[in-house]
N, C-alpha and C positions, 0 to 999 in steps of 0.2 A: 388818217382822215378822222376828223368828229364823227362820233356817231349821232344822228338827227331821229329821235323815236319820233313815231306817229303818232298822234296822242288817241285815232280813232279805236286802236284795236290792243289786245294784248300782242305781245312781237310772237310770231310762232303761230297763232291761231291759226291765219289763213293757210299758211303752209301747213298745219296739223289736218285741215279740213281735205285740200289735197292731197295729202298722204296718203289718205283714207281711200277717197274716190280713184286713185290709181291702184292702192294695193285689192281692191274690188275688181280693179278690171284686170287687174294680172291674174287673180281667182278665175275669173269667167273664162278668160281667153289659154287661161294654163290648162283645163280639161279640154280644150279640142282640137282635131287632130292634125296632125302635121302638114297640111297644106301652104302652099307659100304666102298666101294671105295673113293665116295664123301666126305664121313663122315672123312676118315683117312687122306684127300688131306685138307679138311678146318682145323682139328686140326695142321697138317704139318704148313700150312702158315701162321694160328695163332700165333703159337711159333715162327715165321721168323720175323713176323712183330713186334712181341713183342721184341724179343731180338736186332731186331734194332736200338731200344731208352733206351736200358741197357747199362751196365758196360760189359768190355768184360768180357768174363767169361773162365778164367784159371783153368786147374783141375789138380791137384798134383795126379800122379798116381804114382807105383810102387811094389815091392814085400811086404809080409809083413815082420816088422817092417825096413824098407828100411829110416824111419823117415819123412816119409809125415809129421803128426801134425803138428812136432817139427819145421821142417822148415817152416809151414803155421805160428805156432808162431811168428818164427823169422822174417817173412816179414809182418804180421800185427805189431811186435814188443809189443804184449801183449799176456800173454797164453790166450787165446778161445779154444783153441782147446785139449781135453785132449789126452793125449799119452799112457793112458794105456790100458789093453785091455779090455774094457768095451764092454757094446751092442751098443753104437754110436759109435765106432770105426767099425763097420760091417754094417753102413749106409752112404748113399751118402750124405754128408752134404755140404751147401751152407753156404756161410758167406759173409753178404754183408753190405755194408756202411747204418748206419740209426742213424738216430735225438735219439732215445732210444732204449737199449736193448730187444730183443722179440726172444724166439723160437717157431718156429711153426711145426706142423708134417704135412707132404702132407699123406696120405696113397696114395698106388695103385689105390686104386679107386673113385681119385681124391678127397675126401675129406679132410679137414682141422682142424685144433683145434690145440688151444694154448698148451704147455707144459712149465710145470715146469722146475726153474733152479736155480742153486746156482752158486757163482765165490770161488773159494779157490787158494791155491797157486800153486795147480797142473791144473788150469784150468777150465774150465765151467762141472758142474756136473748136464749133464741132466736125469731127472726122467720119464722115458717112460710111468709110474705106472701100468705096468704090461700088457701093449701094448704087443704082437707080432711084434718082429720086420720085422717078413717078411709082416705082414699087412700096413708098412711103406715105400713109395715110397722114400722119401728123409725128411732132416732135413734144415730147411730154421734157419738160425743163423743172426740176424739184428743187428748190433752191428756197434755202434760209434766207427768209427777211419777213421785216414787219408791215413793207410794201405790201407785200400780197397775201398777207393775214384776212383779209375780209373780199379778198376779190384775187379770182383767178385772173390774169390778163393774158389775152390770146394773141400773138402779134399774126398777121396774116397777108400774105404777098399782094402786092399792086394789081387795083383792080383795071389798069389799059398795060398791063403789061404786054411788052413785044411777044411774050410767049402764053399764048392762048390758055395752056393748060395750068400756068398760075391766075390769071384770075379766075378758071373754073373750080379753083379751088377752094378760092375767098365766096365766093357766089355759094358752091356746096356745103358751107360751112353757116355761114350767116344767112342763106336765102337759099336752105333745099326748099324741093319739088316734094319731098315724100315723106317729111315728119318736120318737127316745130325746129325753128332755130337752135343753131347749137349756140346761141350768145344770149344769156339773158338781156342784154341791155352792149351799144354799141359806142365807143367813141369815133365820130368817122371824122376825119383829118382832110382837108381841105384849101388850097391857096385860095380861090375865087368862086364862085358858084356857078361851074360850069352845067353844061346840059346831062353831062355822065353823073357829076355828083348829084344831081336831084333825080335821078333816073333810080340811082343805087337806092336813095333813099325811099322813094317810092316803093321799089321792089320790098324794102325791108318792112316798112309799114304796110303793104298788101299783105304780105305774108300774116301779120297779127289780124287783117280788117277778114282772114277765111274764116276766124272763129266765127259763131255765133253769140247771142248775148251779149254778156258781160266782158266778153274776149275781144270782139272786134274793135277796129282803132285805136288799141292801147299800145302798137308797137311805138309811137313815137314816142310814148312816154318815157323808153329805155335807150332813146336816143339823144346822146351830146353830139352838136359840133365843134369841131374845134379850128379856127385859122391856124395852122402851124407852124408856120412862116410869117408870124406876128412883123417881125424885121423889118425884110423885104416889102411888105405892104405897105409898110410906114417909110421908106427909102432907106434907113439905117441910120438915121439922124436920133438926136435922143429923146426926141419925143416918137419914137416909131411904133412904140406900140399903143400910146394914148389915141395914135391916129388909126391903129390896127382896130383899135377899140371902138371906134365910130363906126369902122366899116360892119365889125360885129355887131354894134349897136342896130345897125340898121337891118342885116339880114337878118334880126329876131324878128322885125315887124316883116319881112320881105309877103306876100302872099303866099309864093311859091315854097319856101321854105318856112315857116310859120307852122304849117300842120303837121309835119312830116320830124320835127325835131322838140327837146325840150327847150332850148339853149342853144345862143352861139358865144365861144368865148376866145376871145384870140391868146395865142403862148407864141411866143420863140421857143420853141422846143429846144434849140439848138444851146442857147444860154441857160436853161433850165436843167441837159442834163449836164453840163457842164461845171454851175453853180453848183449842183449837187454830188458832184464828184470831183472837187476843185482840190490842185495838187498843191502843194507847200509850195514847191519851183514854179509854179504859173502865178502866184501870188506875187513870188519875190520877184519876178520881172514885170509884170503890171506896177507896184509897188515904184520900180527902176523906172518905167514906164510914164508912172506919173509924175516922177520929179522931174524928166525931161520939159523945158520949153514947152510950152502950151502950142503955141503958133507953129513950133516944128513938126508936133504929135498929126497934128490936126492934118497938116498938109501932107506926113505920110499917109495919113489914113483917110485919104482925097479915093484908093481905090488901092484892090487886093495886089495887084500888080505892085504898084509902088510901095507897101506895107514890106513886100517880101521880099524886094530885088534884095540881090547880094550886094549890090553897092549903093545906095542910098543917098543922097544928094549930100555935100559934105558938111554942112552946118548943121544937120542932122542927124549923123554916120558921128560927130564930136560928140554931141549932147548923149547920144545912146550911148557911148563910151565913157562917160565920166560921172556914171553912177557913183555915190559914196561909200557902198557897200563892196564896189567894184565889180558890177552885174553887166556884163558885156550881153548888149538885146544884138547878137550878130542874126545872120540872115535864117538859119535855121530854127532859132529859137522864134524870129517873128512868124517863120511859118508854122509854127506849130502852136500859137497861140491861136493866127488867124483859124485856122483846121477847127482850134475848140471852141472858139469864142464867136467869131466873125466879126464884122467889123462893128455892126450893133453893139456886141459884147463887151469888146477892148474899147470902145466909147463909153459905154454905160460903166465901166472899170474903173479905167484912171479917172473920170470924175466923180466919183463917188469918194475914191482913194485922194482926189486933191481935195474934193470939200471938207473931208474928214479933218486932214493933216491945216487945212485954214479956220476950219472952227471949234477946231480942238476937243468936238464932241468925238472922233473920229472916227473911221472904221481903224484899226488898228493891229488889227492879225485874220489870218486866212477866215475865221468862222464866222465872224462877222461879214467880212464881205459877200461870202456866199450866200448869205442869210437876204444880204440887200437885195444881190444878183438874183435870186429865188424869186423875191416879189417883185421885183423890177421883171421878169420874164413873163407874167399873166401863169405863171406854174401855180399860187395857191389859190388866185379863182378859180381853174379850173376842179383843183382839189377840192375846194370849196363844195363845188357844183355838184363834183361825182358824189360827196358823204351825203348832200342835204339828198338829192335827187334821185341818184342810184341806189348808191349803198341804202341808204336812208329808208326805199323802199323794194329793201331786197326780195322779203316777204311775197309783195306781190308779185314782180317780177318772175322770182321763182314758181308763184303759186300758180301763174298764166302762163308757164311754158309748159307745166306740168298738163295742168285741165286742157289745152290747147293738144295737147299729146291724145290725149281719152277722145277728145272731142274727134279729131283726125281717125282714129281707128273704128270708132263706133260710125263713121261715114265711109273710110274706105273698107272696113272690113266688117260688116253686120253678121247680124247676129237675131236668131228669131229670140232669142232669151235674153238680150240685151235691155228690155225696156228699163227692168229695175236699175240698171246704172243710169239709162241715158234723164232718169229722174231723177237719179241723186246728183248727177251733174248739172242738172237745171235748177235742182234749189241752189247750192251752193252759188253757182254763179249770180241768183236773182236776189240770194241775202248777204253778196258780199258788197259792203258799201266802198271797199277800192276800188271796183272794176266800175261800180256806176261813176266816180268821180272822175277815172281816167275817161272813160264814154264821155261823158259830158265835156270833158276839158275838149278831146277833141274835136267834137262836136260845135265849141265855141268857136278855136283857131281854126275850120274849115267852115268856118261860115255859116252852116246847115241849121243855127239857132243864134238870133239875134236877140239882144236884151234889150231892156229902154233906156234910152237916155245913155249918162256912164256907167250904167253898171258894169259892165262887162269883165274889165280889167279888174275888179272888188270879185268877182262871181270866179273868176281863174285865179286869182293868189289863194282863197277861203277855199277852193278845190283841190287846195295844193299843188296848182300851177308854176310857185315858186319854191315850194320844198312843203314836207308832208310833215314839218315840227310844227310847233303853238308860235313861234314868233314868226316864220314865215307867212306864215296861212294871218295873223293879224299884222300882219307890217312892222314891227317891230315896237308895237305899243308899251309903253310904258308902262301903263296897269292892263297887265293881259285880264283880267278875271272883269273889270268895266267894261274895256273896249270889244270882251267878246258877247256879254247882257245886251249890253245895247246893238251887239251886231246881229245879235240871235231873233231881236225883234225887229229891227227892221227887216228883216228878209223872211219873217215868218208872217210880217204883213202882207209882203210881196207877193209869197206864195198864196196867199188867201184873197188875196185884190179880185173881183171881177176881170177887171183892165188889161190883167196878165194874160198874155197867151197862152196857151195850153203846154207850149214847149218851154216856155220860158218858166213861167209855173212850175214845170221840173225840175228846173236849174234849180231853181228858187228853192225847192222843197229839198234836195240832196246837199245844197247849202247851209239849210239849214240842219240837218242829222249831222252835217261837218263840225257845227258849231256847238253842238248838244256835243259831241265828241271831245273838241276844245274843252270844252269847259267842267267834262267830266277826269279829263286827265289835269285841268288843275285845279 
């Protein structure tokens, strides 16, 4: 992913200021005495202060088979993750950047030990050897790649799973009861907007709106949607995902979903991890694939059934037979195409591979096509999305699970000696100008402050509503250093108007310290 800097802050500061205010309250609460209060406030700030020198840590939630793995595959761009429905599919597992591959099992009660594992073509195959999985807190997965150099990815069990005690696990994970999320920021996965998905997401946004300050309603900020099943929405035709994209289009403006998310962005996860794990032999038979009759291709791939039969209608059963390379597509090999690809996939394939070979620009070996496949799947919008938006603003994200952690223990667990922190926790939050922008952003998208006229949509990109770099926050202006002078006065008239209202006047005023920020970083 790009990395998108902020231009407001030095990168570090706000997590430096956190630092600070959690390693004060580990001081406070490390002198008194072992009561179970104490006990649950040091393990609290333990976890805050740890995860402030980590990878942020993103969790792929969703219904079941909604295609978490698949797309955790697609954005490490190696299978780890296996997709079927095994017993680590019903644990919370961790994957994160390491010099050598290791799985480790945490139980519940905090114990550790190595486990077994094999890699095959369907992914990592771990052996619990006859563990209880409910004896199993989480699955820690250590694995070399460049995927997960700037973000831990947590793949996490289906939340209407048939078995109760997997989505209490997703819920415990992303939406405890008794300290901050364990996910900096969420990608939740989604076919339609059902009533459970806006439910999940509400929960996850409550959980940010407990803080006080600077902390409340900033959980959405750390949340992507993603359509999974890009495909299927689309019918599988090969415009299916430009129409997935409408539908995306529209749940950004939905009301109901609008507060609760950054972003909706549709993928076919399913072509995405595929593209990016695309084999020599799936090539050469697409390839076979496309020199076949157009009109034959077409009419097997009417439906999965007819793609796969073993016998094939025979005008069709000859043309897959007399490839020039002499690539027999028999019944096995089509089933195992459709398995990777689906029918979307093998559509969006051999035409790509015939337009190539008719306009002589071509796709012409495996890397290219994957390359097509990759953007043809909405796999590097959402890449896209996670660098400007997530990544982008790790800083924060990290620095408000941290203070959210302080804020939680100086409420459930006081302290008559506590006021000196619960002050240093109040300037920081009221002199950080991220948390007032998140505040305000959400603020905008739930309604609660309205602006005059259009401004609104200019007052959320300049808030970094669309990503927290210099070209997002201006639109991608030409002469950034112009178009942000003159953007700095008009909203500093704004702020100064009589006519403005008091709340909008604030927007106004935090719009403009956004823009003193712009223009300081270039």
């Amino acid at each position: 992913m790009t990395r998108h800097v902020d231009p407001r802050t030095t990168p570090g500061r706000l997590t430096d200021q956190a630092r600070a205010v959690v390693g004060n309250a580990q001081r406070l609460y490390g002198a008194g005495p072992a009561d179970p209060p104490t006990e649950w406030a040091r393990a609290v700030l333990h976890d805050a202060r740890a995860r402030l020198d980590e990878p942020l840590r993103v969790a792929l939630a969703g219904t079941l088979k909604a295609g978490k793995s698949t797309l955790l595959n697609a954005l490490v761009g190696e299978r780890v993750a296996a997709t079927d429905a095994g017993e680590c599919t019903r644990l919370v597992t961790w994957y994160r950047d390491a010099p050598s591959p290791t799985v480790t099992r945490e139980d519940v009660d905090g114990r550790r030990g190595p486990v077994p594992f094999a890699q095959d073509r369907e992914g990592l195959r771990i052996d619990l050897r006859g563990v209880d999985p409910a004896r199993v807190g989480r699955l820690l997965v250590d694995w070399p790649s460049r995927g997960l150099a700037e973000t831990t990815l947590v793949d996490t069990p289906g939340l209407d799973s048939i078995r109760e005690t997997n989505s209490r696990r997703t819920l415990a994970f992303v939406t405890p009861d008794d300290r901050p999320s364990g996910a900096d920021a969420v990608v939740y996965l989604m076919r339609h907007a059902h009533r459970n998905d806006v439910g999940f997401l509400e929960a996850f946004a409550d959980l940010a709106r407990g803080g006080a300050g600077g902390l409340g309603a900033v959980g959405a900020s750390g949340t992507v949607v993603v359509l999974s099943r890009a495909d299927e929405i689309g019918g599988g035709g090969l415009d299916a995902i430009t129409t997935a994209g409408r539908v995306a289009d529209a749940y950004r403006t939905d009301p109901a979903l609008r507060p609760l998310c950054q972003t909706v962005v549709a993928v076919d996860g399913l072509l995405a991890e595929t593209a990016r794990t695309l084999r020599q032999a799936e090539f050469t038979a697409l390839r076979a694939l496309a020199r076949a009759p157009r009109a034959e291709v077409d009419a097997l791939l009417l439906s999965v059934d007819r793609f796969c039969a073993a016998e094939p209608p025979a005008v069709v059963a000859e043309a897959l037979a007399s490839d020039p390379d002499g690539v027999r597509l028999d019944a096995p090999t089509r089933r195992a195409l459709m398995d990777r690809f689906g029918v979307y996939g093998i559509r969006t394939a051999t035409t790509v591979l015939r337009r190539g070979a008719r306009t002589g620009r071509g796709v012409v070996d495996s890397v290219s096509l994957a390359e097509e496949l990759v953007r043809r799947s909405g796999l590097e919008e959402l890449r896209e999305v996670l660098a400007s938006r997530v990544v982008g603003r790790r800083d924060v994200h990290k620095a408000r699970s941290a203070l959210l952690a302080v804020e939680m223990v100086l409420a459930r667990a006081p302290r008559p000696d506590s006021g000196p922190l619960a002050a240093e926790l109040e300037r920081v939050l009221s002199g950080a100008h991220e948390f007032t922008e998140q505040r305000l952003l959400a603020a905008l998208r739930q309604g609660q402050v309205t602006m005059p006229g259009d401004t609104q949509p200019e007052a959320e990109r300049l808030l970094g509503g669309d990503g927290p770099g210099v070209a997002e926050r201006l639109g991608g202006a030409d002469e950034p250093r112009v178009a942000a002078l003159e953007t700095l006065d008009r909203w500093r008239t704004r702020a100064e108007s009589p006519l403005t209202s008091r709340a909008a006047a604030e927007v106004a005023r935090a719009v403009v310290r956004s823009c003193e920020g712009v223009l300081t970083h270039l």
